[in-house]
C-alpha positions as CSV (number, residue, x, y, z in Angstrom):
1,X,0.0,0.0,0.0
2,X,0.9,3.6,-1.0
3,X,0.1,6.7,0.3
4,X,-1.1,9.5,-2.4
5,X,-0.4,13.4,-1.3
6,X,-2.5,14.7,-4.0
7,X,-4.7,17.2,-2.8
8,X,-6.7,17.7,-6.1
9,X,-7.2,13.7,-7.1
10,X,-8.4,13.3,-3.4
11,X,-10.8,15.8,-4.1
12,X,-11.7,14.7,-7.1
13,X,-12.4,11.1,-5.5
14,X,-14.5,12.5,-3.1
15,X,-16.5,14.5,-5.7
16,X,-17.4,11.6,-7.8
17,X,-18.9,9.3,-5.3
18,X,-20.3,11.9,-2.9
19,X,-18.0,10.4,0.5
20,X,-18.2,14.1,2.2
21,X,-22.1,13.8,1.8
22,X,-22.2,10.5,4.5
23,X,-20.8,12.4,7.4
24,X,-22.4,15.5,9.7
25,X,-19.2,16.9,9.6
26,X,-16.3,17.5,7.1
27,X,-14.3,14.8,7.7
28,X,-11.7,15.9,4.0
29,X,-8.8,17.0,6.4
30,X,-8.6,12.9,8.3
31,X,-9.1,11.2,4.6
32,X,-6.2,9.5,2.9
33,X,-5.5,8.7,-0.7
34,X,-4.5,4.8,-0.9
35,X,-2.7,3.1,-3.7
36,X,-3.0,-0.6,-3.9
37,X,-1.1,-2.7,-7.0
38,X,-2.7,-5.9,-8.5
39,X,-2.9,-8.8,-6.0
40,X,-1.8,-6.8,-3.1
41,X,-3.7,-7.2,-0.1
42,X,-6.2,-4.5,1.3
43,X,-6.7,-6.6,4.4
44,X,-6.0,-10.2,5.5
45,X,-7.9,-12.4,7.4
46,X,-6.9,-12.4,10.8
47,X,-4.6,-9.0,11.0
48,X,-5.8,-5.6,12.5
49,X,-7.9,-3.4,10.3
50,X,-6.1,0.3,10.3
51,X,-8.3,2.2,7.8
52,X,-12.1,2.3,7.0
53,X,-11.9,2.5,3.5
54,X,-13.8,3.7,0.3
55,X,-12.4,2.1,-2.8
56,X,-12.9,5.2,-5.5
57,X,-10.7,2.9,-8.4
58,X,-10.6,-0.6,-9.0
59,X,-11.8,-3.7,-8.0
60,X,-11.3,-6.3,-5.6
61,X,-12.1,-9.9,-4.7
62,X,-13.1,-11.1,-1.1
63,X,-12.3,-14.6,0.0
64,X,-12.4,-16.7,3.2
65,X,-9.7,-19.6,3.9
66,X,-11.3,-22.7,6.2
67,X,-9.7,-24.7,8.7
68,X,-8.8,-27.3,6.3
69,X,-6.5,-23.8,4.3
70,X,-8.8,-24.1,1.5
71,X,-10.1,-20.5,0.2
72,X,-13.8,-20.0,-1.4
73,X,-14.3,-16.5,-3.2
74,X,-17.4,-15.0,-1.4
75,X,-17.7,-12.0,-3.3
76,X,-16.2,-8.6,-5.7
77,X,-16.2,-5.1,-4.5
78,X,-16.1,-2.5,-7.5
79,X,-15.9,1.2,-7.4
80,X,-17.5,2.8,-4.7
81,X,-18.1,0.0,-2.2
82,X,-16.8,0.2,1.4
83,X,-14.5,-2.1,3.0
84,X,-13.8,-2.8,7.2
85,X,-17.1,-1.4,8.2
86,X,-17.7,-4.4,10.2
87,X,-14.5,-5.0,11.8
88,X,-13.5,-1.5,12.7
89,X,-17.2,-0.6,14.1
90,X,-16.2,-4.4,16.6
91,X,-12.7,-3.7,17.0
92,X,-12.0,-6.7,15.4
93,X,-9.0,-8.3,13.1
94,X,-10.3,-9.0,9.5
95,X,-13.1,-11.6,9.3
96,X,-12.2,-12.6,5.2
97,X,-9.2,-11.1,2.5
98,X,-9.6,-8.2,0.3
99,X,-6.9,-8.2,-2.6
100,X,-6.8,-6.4,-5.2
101,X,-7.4,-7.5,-8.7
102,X,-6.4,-4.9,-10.5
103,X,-4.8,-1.5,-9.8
104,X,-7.0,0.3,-7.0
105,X,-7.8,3.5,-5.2
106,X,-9.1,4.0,-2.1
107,X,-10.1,6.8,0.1
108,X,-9.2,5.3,3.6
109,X,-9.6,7.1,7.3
110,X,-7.5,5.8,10.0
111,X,-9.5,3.8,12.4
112,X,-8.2,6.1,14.8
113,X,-10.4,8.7,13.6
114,X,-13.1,7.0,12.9
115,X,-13.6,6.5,16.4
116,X,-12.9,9.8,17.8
117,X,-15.1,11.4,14.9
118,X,-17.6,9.3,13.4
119,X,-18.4,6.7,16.5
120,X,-21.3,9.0,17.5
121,X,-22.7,10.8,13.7
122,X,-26.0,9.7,13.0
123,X,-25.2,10.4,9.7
124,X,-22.4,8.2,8.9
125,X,-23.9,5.6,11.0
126,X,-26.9,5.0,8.8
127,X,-25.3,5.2,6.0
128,X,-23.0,2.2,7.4
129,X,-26.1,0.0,8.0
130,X,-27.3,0.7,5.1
131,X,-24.2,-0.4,3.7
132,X,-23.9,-3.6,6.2
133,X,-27.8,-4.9,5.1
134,X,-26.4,-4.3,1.5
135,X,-23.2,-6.4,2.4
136,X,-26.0,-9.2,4.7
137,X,-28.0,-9.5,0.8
138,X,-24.9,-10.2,-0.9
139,X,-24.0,-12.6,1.3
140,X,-27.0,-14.6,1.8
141,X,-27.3,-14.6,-2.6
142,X,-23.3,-15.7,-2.9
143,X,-23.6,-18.5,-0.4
144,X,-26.5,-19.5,-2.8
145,X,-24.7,-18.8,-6.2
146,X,-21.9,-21.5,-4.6
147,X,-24.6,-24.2,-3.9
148,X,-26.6,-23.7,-6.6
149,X,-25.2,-22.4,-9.9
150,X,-23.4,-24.4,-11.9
151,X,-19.3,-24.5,-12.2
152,X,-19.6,-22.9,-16.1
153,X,-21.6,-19.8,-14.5
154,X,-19.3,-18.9,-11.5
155,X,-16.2,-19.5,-14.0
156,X,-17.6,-17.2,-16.0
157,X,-18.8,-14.5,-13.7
158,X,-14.9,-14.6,-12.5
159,X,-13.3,-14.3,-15.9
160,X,-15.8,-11.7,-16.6
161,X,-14.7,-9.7,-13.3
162,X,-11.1,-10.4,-13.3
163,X,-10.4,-10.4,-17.2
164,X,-8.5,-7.5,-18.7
165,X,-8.1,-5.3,-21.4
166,X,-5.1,-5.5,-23.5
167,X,-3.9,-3.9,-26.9
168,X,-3.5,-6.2,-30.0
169,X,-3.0,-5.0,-33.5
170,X,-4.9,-1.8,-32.3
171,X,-7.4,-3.7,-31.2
172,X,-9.1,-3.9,-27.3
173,X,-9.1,-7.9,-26.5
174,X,-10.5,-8.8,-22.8
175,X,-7.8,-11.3,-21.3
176,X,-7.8,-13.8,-18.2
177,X,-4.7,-15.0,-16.5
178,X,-4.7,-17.2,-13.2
179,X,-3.2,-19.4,-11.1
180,X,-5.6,-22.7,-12.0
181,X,-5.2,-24.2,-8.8
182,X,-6.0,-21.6,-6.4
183,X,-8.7,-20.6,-8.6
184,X,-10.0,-24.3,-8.3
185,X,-10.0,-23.3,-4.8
186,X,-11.9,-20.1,-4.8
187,X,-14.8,-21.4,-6.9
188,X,-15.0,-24.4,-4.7
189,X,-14.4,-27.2,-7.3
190,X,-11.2,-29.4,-8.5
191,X,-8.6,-28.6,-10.2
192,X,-9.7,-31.4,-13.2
193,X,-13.1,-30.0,-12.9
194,X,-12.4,-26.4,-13.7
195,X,-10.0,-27.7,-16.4
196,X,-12.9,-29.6,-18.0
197,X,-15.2,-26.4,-17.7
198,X,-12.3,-24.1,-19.2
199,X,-11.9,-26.5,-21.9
200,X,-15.9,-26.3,-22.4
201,X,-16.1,-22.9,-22.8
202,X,-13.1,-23.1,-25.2
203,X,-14.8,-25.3,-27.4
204,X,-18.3,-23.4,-27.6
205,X,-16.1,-20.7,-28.7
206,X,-16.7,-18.1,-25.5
207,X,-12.9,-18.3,-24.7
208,X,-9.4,-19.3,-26.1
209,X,-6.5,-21.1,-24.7
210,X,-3.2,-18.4,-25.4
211,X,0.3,-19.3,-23.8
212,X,0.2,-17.3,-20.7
213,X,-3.9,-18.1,-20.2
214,X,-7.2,-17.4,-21.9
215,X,-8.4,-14.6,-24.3
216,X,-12.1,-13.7,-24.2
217,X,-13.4,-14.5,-27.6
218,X,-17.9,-14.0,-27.0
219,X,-17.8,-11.5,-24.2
220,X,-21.4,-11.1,-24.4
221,X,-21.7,-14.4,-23.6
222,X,-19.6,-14.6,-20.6
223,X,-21.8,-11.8,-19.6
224,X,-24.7,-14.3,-20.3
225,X,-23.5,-16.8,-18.4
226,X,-22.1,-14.7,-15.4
227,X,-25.6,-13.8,-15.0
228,X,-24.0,-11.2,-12.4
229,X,-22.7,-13.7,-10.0
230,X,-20.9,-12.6,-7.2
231,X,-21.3,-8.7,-7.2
């Protein structure tokens, strides 16, 4: 994680998604700018929480490991979602991992402040349960979506979120790159199985196999299939 100092881009953060209109207060002189890189952790399961934070660019996945180490992907936050609501509000470590799936920005105010500052603002508070009966939804339809829908539609619904955009011959091709067998893991399944599914989508033509992982061939199909899974 990075640290931004720039004033203006904070600002401009804040303008777009409205985060100085959920407090009774001005709260722009205790925000920080945060810079996460692909695959860098936000927060991991089990460590102290040290900012509330707004993520204002980006996108991240959310995942739980089990006793047995296995992980299982619970969920993606995009733009404007907001992370450690829960665990800074208990004074808690992190419940599940945030990483980040691509480059990502996020507003973030030290936990510190949120408790001398926003512990008591009516304000902020409903907008946080709000945000915590959003996050309860979520959860109840994900833990659904990974009992219910088939391996082909969560595959999908993760190439579609984690795919990305890459120049070819002047051309804009989506592209998806992972490690197969922690993936296996995240969607709950085997590594053969989501080898076999990969391979399916290859053949109906959605995807295709490159050397360093899969090119998005139909992506209105993927989008089809993805059925919005997991957001």
């Amino acid at each position: 994680m990075r640290k931004i100092s720039d004033k203006l881009l904070i600002d401009r953060y804040i303008n777009k998604y409205h985060i100085d209109e959920v407090f009774t207060k001005d709260m722009k002189s205790h925000m920080e700018l945060l810079f996460y890189r692909k695959n860098e952790y936000m927060f991991k399961e089990g460590e102290p929480i040290e900012y509330l934070l707004f993520i204002v660019e980006g996108k991240a996945k959310v995942f739980t490991t089990v006793s047995n180490g296995k992980s299982l992907l619970l969920c993606f936050y995009p733009e404007s979602r907001v992370l450690g609501d829960i665990e800074i509000f208990e004074g808690i470590t992190a419940t599940t991992n945030v990483q980040a799936i691509e480059d990502s920005y996020c507003i973030g105010i030290s936990r510190e402040n949120v408790t001398i500052h926003l512990l008591n603002d009516s304000k902020f508070l409903r907008f946080i349960c709000s945000s915590l009966g959003q996050k309860l939804n979520r959860c109840a339809k994900n833990s659904a979506i990974n009992l219910l829908y088939s391996l082909e539609n969560r595959l999908a619904s993760y190439i579609l979120a984690a795919s990305e955009v890459s120049g070819r011959s002047g051309s804009r091709l989506l592209t998806f790159n992972e490690n197969l067998s922690e993936l296996s893991e995240l969607l709950g399944t085997s590594y053969r199985h989501l080898h076999r599914a990969l391979n399916s989508l290859c053949g109906k033509g959605v995807i295709r196999k490159l050397a360093s992982g899969y090119e998005i061939t139909n992506p209105a199909e993927v989008k089809r299939l993805a059925a919005d899974l997991y957001n």
